[in-house]
C-alpha positions in Angstrom: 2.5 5.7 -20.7 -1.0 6.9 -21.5 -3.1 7.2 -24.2 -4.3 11.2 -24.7 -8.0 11.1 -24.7 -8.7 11.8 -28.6 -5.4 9.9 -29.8 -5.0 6.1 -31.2 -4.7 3.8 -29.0 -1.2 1.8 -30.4 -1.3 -2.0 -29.6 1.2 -4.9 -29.7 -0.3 -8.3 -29.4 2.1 -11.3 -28.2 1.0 -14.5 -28.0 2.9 -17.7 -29.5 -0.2 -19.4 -31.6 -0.6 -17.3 -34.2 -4.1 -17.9 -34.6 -4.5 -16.1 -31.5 -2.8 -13.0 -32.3 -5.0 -13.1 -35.6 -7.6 -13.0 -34.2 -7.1 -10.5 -31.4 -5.9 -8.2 -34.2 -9.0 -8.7 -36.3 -11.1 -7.7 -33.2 -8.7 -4.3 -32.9 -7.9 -3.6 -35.5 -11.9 -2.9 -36.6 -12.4 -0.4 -33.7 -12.2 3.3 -34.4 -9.5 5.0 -32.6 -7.6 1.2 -31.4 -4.8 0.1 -34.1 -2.5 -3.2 -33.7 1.4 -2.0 -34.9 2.8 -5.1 -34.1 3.0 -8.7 -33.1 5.1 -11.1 -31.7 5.5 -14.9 -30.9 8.1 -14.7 -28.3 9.1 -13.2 -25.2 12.5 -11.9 -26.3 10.5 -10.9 -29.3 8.1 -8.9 -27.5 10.5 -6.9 -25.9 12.1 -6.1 -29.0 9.0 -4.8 -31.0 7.6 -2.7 -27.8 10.8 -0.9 -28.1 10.9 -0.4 -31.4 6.6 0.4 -31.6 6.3 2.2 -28.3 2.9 0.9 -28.1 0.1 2.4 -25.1 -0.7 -1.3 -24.5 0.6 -4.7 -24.7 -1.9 -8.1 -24.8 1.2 -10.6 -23.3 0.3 -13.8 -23.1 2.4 -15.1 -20.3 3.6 -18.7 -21.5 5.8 -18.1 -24.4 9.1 -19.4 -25.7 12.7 -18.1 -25.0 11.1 -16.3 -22.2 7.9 -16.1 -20.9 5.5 -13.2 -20.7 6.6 -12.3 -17.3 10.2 -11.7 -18.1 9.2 -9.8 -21.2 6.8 -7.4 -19.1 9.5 -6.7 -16.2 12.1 -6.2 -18.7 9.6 -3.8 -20.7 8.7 -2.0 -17.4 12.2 -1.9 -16.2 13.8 -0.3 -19.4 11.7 2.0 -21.1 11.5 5.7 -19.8 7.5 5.7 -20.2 6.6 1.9 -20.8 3.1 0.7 -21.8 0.7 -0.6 -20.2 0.6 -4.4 -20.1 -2.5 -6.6 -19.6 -1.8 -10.2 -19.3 -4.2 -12.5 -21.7 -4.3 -15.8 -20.1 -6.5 -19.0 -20.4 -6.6 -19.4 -16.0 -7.5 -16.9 -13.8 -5.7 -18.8 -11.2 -2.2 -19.4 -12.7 0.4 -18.8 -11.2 1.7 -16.7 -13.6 -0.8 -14.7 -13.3 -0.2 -13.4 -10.2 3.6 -13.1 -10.7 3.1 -11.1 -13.9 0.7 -8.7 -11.3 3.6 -8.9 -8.8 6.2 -7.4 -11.6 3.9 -4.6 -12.7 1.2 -5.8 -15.2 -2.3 -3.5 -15.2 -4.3 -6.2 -15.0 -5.4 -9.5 -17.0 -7.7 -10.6 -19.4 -8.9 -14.3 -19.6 -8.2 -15.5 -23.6 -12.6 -16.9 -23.5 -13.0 -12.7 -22.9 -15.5 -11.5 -25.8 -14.8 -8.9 -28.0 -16.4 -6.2 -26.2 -14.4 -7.3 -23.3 -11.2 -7.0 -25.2 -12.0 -4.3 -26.5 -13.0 -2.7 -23.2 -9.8 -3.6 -22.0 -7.5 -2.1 -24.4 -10.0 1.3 -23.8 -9.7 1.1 -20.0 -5.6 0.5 -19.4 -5.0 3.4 -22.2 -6.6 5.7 -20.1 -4.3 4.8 -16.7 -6.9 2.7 -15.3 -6.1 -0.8 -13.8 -8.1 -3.6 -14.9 -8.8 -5.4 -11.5 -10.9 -8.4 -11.1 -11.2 -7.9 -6.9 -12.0 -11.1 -6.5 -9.5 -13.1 -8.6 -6.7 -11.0 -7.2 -8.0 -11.5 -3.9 -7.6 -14.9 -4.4 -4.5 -15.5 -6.2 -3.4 -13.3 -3.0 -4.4 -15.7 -0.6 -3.5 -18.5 -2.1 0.1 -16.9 -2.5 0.5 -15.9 1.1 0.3 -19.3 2.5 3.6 -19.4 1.4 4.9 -16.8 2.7 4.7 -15.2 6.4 3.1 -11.9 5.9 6.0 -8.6 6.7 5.2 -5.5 7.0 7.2 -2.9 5.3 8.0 0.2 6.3 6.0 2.1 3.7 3.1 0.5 5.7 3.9 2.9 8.8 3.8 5.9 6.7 0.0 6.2 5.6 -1.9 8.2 7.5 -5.2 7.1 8.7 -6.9 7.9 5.9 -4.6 6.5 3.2 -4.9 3.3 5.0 -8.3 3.7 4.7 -9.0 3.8 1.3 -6.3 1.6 0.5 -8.1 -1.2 2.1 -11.2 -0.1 -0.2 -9.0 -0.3 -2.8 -8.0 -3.4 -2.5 -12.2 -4.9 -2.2 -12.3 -3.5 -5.8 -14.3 -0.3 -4.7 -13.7 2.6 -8.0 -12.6 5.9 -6.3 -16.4 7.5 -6.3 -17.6 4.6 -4.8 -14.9 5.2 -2.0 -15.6 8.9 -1.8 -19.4 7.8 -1.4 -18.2 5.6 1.4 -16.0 7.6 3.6 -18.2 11.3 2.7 -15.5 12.8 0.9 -15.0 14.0 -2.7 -13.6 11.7 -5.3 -10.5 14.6 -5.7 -9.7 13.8 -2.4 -9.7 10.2 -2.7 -7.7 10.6 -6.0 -4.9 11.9 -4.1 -4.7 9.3 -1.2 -4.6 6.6 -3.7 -1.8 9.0 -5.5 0.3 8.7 -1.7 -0.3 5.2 -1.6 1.2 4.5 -4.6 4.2 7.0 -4.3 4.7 5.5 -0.4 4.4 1.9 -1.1 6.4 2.2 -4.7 3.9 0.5 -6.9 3.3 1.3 -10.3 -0.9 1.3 -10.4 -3.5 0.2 -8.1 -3.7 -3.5 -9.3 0.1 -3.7 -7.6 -0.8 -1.9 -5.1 -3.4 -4.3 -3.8 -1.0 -7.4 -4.4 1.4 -5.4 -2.0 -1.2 -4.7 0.6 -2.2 -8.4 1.0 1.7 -9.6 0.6 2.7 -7.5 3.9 -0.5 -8.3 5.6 -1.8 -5.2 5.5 -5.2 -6.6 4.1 -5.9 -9.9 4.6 -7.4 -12.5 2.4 -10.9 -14.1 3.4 
């Protein structure tokens, strides 16, 4: 679920230390056009007050009581008809929860030392669709996740055409899609709707997942 361009953008924070949520609300909750309509200390909880709030995003820390924030955001994802958009607020870049929370669907993650603006920007950039990628970090919680398990290609893989492959693997070094279209001389339309195959062929929800798919089958390797 997105935001409409001139509408409020509906947040729920979750995050077990309540001086956390408190002050991620503070931050929101002063920007024109962002307002925080709930808050939750739990997993379980957070899954309960999404449904209930239908928020456009969700701030999820991922290590939380009865169960943690990856549970909460696969449940979320996997039961509502047009879920939020869920950015992961974590205090490692390189957790392993991280990358599993990625794995289930997450738009991206946001490290808890972020500054305002960055929250902020956050909140702004996931309402609007948009995946909040850090290249590098996912390219190396990819890599460091593949050593442990042999790379298989899927059959999704086989149906891209050339150039779908193309600008998936541009995807996936963090390229936006004009800087693709500036790459491969086409128009940023075009490259709009490759990256729309992609993700209809290889079944994942954004292009954050999409990247942790590609390196997963070995489609783009780490390195």
């Amino acid at each position: 679920m997105s935001a409409a361009p001139d509408a409020v953008v509906r947040v729920v924070v979750a995050d077990d230390e309540r001086m956390v949520r408190t002050a991620l609300r503070v931050i929101l909750d002063a920007e024109p056009g962002i307002e925080v309509v709930g808050e939750a200390s739990t997993g379980a909880e957070a899954v309960s007050v999404v449904r209930a709030e239908r928020p456009d995003v969700v701030l999820m820390d991922v290590r939380m009581p009865e169960i943690d924030g990856i549970r909460a955001t696969e449940q979320i994802l996997a039961g509502m008809a047009e879920p939020p958009r869920i950015v992961v607020v974590t205090t490692f870049e390189n957790d392993s929860y991280v990358y599993d929370a990625l794995r289930v669907g997450a738009a991206g993650f946001l490290l808890k030392r972020a500054a305002a603006e960055e929250l902020v920007a956050a909140v702004r950039l996931v309402a609007r669709s948009d995946s909040l990628l850090y290249p590098a970090a996912v390219r190396g919680l990819a890599a460091k996740h593949a050593r442990h398990r042999p790379p298989v290609a899927p059959p999704w893989v086989g149906r891209l055409t050339e150039r779908e492959a193309e600008v998936l693997r541009l995807v996936a070094t963090g390229l936006a899609n004009a800087e693709i279209a500036d790459r491969m001389g086409v128009g940023a339309a075009t490259v709009k709707t490759h990256v729309a195959a992609v993700l209809a062929k290889s079944g994942a929800r954004d292009r954050t997942q999409a990247v942790i798919l590609a390196y997963e089958s070995g489609f783009v390797r780490a390195g």
